[in-house]
C-alpha positions as CSV (number, residue, x, y, z in Angstrom):
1,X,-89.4,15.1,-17.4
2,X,-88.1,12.5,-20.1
3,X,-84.5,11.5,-19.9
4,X,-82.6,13.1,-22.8
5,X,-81.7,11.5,-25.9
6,X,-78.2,11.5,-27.7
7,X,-77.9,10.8,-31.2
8,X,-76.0,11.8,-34.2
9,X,-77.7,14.1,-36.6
10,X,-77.7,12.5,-40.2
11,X,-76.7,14.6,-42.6
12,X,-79.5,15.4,-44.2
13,X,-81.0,16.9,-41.1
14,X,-78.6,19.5,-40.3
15,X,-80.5,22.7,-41.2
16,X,-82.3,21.4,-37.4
17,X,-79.3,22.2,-35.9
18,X,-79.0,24.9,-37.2
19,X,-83.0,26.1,-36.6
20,X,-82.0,24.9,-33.0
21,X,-79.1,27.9,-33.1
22,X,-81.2,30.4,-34.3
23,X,-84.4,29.9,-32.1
24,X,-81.9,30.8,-29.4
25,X,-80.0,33.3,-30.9
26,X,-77.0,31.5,-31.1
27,X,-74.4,32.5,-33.2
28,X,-73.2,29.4,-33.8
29,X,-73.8,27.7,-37.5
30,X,-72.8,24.1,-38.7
31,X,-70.6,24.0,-42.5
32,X,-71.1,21.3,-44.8
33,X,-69.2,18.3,-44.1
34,X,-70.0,19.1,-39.6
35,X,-70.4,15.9,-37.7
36,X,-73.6,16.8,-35.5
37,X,-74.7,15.2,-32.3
38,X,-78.0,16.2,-30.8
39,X,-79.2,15.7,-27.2
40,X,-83.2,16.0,-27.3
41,X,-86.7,15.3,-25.6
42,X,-88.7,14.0,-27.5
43,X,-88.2,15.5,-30.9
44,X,-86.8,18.9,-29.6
45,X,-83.4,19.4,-29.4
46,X,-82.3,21.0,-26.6
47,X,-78.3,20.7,-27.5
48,X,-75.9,20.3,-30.2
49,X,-72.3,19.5,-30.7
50,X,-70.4,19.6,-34.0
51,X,-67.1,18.3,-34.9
52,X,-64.9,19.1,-38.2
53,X,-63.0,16.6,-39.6
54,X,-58.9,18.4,-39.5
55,X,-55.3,16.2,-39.2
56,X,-55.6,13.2,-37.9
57,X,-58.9,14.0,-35.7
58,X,-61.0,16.2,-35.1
59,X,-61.9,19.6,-34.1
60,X,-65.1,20.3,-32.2
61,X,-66.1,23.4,-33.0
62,X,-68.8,24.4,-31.3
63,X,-71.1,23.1,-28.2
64,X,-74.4,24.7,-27.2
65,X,-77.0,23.6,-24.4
66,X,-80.4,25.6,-24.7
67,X,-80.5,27.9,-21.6
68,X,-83.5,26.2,-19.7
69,X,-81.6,23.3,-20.2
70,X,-78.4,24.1,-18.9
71,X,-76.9,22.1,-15.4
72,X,-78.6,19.1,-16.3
73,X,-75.7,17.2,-18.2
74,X,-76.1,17.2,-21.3
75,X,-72.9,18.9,-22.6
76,X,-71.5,16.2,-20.7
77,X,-73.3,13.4,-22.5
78,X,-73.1,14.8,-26.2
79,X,-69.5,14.4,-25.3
80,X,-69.4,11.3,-24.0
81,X,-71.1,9.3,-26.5
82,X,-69.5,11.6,-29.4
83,X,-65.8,11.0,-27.8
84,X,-66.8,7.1,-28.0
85,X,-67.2,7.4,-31.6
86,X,-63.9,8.8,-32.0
87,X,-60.7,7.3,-30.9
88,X,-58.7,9.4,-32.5
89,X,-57.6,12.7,-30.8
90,X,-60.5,15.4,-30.9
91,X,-59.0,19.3,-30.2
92,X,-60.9,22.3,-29.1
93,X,-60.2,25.8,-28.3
94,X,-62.0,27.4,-25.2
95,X,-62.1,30.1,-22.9
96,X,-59.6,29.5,-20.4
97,X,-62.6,29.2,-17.6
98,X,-63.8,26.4,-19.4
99,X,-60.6,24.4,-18.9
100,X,-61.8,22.8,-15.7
101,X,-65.1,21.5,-17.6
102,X,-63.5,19.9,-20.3
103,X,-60.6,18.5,-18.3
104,X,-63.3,16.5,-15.8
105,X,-64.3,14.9,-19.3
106,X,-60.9,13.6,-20.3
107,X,-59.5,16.3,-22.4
108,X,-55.8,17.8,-21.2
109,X,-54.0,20.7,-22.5
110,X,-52.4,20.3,-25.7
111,X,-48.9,22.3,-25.9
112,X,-48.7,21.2,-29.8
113,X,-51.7,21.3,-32.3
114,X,-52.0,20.1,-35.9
115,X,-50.7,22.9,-38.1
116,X,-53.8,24.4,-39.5
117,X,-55.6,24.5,-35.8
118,X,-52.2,26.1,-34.8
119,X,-52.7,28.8,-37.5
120,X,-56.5,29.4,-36.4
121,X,-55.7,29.2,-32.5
122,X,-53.1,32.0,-33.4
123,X,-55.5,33.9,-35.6
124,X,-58.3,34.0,-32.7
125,X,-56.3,34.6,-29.6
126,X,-55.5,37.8,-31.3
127,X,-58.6,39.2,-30.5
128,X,-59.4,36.6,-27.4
129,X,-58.4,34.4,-24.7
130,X,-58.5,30.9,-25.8
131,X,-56.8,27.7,-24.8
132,X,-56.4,24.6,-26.9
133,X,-57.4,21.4,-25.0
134,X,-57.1,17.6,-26.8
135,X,-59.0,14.7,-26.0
136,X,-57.4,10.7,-26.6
């Protein structure tokens, strides 16, 4: 097996993405404007990463490793080499299982968010259990 690849997605090539999504029945959909990282083999991408520019930083908004691919590292390695790019803080909301994943890659819990995450972290814990976690 080839060792993975980790790139970001130019713009123009963001409908892959979101064929990547759909192939696996993902509901997950990058917007207009999404910074995408992809891990792939060869020209098959096998994960994806976006991140929303908000604040001061930004948000990553969604993370998705195909299922045969899974326990291999790659969510791991889309962040790494996306965090790198990014100095400035990048927050995310996640199930509060997740925590411990996202913590061993240099996020901590973030007791005070930018205003309009605040609003949307409010918003979806309504109907869910979410945590907010920042990175840098």
């Amino acid at each position: 097996m080839t060792a993975p690849h980790f790139r970001r997605l130019p713009p123009p090539l963001r409908p892959l993405a979101d064929k990547f999504y759909r192939s696996h029945r993902s509901p997950m959909r990058s917007q207009a404007g999404d910074e995408l990282w992809v891990a792939q083999r060869g020209r098959e991408i096998i994960a994806a990463l976006s991140l929303r520019p908000v604040a001061d930083g930004q948000w990553l908004t969604g993370l998705f490793v195909a299922p045969g691919q899974r326990g291999q590292g790659l969510a791991a390695g889309l962040l790494r080499c996306s965090l790198a790019e990014h100095p400035e803080s990048v927050w995310l909301f996640c199930h509060p299982d997740l925590g411990p994943f996202y913590r061993r890659l240099g996020f901590d819990d973030c007791p005070s968010l930018p205003q309009t995450l605040a609003e949307r972290l409010a918003r979806y814990q309504r109907s869910k259990s979410l945590i907010a976690l920042r990175a840098h």
